[in-house]
KOLVORO-668667 format. One record per atom (N, C-alpha, C): z, x, y; residue in three letters. Coordinates in pm, whole numbers, plus 50000, padded with zeros to 5 digits. Atoms other than C-alpha are relative to their C-alpha. Example, Ala and Ser with C-alpha at 12.3 -4.5 7.8 and 13.67 -1.06 7.14 Angstrom:
KOLVORO-668667
500005008949881Ala/507805123049550Ala/500005009050120Ala/499944991849881Ser/507145136749894Ser/500734992350109Ser/
***
This chain:
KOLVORO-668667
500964995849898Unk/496265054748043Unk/499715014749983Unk/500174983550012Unk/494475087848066Unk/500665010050068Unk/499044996149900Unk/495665115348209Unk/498595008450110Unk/501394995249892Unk/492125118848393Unk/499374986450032Unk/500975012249984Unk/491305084948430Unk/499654999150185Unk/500675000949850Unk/491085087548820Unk/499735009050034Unk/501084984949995Unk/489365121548822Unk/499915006050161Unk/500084991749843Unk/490725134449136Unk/500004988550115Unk/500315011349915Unk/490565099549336Unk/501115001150144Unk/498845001249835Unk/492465101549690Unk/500064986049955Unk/499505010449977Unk/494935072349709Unk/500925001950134Unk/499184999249842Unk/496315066950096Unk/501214993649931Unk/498685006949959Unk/500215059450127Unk/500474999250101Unk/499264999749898Unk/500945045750448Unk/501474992550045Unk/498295005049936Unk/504685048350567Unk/500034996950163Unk/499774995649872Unk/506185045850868Unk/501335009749976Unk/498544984149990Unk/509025077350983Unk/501014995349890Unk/498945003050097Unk/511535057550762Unk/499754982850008Unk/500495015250118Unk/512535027550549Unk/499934996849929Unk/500755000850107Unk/510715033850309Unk/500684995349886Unk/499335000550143Unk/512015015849961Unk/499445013049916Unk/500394989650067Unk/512095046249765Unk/498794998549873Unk/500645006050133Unk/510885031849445Unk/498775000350062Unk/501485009349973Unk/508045012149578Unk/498915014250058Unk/500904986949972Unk/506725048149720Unk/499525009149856Unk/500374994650140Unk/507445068749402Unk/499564995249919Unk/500745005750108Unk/506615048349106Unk/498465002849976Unk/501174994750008Unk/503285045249232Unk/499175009950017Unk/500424983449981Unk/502735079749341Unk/499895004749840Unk/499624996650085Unk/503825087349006Unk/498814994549925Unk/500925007150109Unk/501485064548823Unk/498445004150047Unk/501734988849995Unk/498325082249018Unk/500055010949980Unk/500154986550030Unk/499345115848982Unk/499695000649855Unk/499505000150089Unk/500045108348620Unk/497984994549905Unk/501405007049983Unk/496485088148636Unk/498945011349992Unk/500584985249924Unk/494985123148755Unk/499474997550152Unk/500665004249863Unk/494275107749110Unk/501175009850079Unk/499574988449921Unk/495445127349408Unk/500644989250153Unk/499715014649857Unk/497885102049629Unk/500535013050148Unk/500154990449900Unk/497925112549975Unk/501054993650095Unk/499765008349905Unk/500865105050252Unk/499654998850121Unk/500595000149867Unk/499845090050550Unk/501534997550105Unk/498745006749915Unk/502295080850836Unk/499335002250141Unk/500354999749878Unk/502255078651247Unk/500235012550054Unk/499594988349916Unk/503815108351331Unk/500165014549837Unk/499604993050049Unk/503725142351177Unk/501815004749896Unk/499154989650039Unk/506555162250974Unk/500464990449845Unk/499405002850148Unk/508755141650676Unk/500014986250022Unk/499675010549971Unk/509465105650627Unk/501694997649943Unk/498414998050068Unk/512845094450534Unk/500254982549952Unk/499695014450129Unk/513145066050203Unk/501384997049995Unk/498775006450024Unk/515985044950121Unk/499934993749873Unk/499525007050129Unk/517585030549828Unk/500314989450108Unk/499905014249958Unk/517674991449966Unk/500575009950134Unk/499064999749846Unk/520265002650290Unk/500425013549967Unk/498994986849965Unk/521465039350198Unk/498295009250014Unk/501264993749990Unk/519175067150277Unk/500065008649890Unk/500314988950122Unk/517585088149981Unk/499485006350038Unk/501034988449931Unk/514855111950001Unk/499715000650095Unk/501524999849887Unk/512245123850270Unk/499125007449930Unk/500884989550106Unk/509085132550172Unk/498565005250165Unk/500974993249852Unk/506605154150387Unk/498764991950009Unk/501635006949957Unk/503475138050580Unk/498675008649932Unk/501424988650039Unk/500265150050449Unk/498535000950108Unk/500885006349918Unk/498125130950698Unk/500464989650112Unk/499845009949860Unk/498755117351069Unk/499024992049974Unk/501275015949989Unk/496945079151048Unk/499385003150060Unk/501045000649903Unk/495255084751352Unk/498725013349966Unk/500574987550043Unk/493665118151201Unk/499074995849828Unk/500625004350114Unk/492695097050886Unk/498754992949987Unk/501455006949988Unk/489285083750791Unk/500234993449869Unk/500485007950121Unk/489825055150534Unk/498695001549883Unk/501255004150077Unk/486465056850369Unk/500405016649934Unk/499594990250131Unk/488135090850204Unk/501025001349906Unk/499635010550089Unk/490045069749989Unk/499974990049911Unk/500075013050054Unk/490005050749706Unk/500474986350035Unk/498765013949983Unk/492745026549756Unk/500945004450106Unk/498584997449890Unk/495685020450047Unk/501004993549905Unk/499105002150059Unk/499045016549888Unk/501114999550128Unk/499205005149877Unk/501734999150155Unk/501154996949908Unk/498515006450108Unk/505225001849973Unk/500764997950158Unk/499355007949869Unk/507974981250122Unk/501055008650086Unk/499264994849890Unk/511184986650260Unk/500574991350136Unk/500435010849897Unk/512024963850562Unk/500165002550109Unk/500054987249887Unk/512434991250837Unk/498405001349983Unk/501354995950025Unk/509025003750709Unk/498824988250046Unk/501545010349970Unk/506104976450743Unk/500234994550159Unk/499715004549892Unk/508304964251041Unk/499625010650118Unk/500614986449964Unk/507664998551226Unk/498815001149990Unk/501394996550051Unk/504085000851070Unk/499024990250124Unk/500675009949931Unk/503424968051239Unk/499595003550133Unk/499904997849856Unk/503934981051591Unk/499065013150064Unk/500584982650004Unk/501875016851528Unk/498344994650020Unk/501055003749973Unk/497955008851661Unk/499155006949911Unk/501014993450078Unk/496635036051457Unk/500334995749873Unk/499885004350101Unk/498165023851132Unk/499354985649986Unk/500645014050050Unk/497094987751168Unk/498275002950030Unk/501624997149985Unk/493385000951277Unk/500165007049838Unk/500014991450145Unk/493415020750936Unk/500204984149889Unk/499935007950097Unk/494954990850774Unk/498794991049986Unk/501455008849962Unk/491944968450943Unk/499045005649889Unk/501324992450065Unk/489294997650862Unk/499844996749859Unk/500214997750167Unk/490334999350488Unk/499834986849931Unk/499675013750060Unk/490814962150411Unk/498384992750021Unk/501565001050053Unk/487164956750507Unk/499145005249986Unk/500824990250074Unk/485644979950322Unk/500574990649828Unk/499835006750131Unk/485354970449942Unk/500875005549912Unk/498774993650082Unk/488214992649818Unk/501504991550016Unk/498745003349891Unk/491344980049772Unk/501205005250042Unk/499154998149974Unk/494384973949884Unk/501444994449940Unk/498975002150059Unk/497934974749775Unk/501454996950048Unk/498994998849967Unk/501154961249885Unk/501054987849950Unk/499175005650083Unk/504454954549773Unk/501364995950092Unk/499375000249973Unk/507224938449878Unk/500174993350138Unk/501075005549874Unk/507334935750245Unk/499605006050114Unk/501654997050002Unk/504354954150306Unk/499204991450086Unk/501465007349952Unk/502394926350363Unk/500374997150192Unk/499895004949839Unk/504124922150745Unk/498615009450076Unk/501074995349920Unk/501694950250808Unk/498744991249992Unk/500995002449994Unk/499034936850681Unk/499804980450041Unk/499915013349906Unk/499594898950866Unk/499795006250150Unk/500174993549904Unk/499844922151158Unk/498215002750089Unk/501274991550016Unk/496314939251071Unk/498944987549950Unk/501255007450034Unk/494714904551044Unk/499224993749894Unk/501204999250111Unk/493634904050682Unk/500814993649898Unk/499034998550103Unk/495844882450498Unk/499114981149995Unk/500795020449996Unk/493664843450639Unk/499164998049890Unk/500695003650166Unk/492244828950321Unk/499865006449901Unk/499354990950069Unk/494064852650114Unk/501354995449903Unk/498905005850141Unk/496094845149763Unk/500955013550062Unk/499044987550002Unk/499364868249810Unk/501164999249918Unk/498585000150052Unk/503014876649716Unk/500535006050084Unk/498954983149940Unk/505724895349851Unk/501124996649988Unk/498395006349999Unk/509734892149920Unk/499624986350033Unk/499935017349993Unk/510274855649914Unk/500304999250180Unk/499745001249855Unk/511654860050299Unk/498865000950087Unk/501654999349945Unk/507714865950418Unk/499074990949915Unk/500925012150068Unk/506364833550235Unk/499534991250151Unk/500515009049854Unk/506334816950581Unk/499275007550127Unk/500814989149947Unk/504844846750753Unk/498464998749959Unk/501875000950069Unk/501974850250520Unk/499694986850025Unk/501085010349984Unk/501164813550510Unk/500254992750124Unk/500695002149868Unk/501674809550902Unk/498775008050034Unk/501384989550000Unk/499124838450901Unk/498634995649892Unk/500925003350064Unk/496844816650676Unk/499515004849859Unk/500024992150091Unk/497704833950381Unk/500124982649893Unk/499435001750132Unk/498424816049994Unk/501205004249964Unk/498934993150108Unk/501934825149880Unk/500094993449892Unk/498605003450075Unk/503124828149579Unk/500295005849937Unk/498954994150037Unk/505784831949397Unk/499775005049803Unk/500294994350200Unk/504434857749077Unk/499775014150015Unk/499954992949990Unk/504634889549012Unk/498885013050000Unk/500874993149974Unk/501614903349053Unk/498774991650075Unk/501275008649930Unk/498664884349288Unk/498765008950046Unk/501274990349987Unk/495244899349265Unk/499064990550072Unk/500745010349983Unk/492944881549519Unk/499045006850062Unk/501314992649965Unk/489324891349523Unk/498974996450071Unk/500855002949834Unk/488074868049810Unk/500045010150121Unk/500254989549857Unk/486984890650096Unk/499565011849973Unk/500764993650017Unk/485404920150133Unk/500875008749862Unk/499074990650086Unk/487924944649901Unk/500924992149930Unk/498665011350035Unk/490504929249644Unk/501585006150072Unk/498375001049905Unk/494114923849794Unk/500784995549879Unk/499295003850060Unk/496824932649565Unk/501095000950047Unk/498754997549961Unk/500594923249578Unk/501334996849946Unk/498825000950086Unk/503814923049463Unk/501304996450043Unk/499275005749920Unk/506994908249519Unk/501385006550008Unk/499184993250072Unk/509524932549412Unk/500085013249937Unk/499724987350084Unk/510924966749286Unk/499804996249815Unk/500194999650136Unk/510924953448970Unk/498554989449889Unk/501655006150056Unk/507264940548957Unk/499045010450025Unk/500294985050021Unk/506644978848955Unk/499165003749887Unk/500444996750156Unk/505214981848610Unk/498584995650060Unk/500885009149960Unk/502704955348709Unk/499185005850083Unk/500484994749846Unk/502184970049054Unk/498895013149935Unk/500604994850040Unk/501344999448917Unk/498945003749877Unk/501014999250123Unk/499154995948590Unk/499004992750085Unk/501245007949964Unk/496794970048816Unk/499925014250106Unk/500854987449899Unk/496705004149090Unk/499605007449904Unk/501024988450046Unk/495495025848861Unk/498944994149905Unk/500935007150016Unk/493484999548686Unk/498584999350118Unk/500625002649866Unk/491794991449004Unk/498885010850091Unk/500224991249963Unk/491645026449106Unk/498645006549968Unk/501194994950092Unk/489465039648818Unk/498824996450048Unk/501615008149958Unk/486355011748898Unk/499605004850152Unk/500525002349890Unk/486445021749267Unk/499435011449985Unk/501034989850042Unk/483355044049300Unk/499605008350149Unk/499794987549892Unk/483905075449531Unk/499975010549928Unk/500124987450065Unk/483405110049489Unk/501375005149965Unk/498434993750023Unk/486565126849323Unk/500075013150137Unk/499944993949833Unk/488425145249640Unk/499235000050125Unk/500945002449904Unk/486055130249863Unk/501604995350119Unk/
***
């Protein structure tokens, strides 16, 4: 990949305060900066968030952007890493699932890994929708009218924006070569 192929592209990351699977945050941060895109964190509340390795706590990383202060449409793509503190939290935050709403129908997409997708079952946007995620949210998504299944990468481009997802830390590679794939085609002004 280039190291300009997303020419400045805002990518949203919304956390919640903690949770966060570390990985599933970095990697892909890593793979847009690396991209030349410009990932941005979002969260509910001001100041740091605080990631975990599965159950111990690792990093925190600073907010860049209160949700409720965010305007989706200055974004390429939303990126929802897991965690199972995190999406669970996310779910309950009004301004994050309005954001998740806003962005999911708009034609950019969206990204989530793991389990992620509780937000976005939350946020409405998952009914006649191919997915993935932890195997423990297969009956979630398809009470929510979702598709599961079980592969490591599910790209589904019914509805307004495509909906990608992943089921795993170690469907990371994947995760990220289809976000910055993805990223590139979506057509926004760089640092818009």
């Amino acid at each position: 990949m280039g190291a300009q192929e997303l020419n400045g592209k805002k990518v949203a990351f919304l956390v919640a305060g903690e949770g966060i699977e570390q990985v599933e945050l970095t990697e892909p941060w890593k793979a847009v900066q690396e991209a030349g895109g410009q990932p941005v964190l979002l969260s509910p509340q001001p100041g740091s968030v605080q990631a975990f390795d599965h159950l111990d706590k690792a990093d925190t990383f600073p907010v860049d952007v209160v949700v409720s202060d965010a305007s989706p449409s200055e974004y390429a793509a939303l990126v929802l890493p897991g965690g199972v503190a995190n999406p669970d939290a996310l779910r309950t935050d009004r301004s994050a699932v309005s954001f998740v709403q806003q962005f999911a129908a708009s034609t950019r997409p969206v990204f989530a890994i793991c389990h992620a997708p509780w937000t976005l079952i939350e946020a409405d946007v998952v009914r006649g929708r191919r997915t993935t995620s932890w195997p423990s949210l297969a009956t979630d998504l398809r009470n929510a009218g979702a598709e599961w299944l079980d592969e490591e990468l599910v790209v589904c481009e019914g509805g307004p924006g495509p909906l990608v997802t992943s089921r795993k830390p170690d469907d990371l590679p994947a995760f990220c070569s289809a976000l910055v794939e993805r990223v590139a085609r979506v057509d926004v002004p760089a640092g818009a």
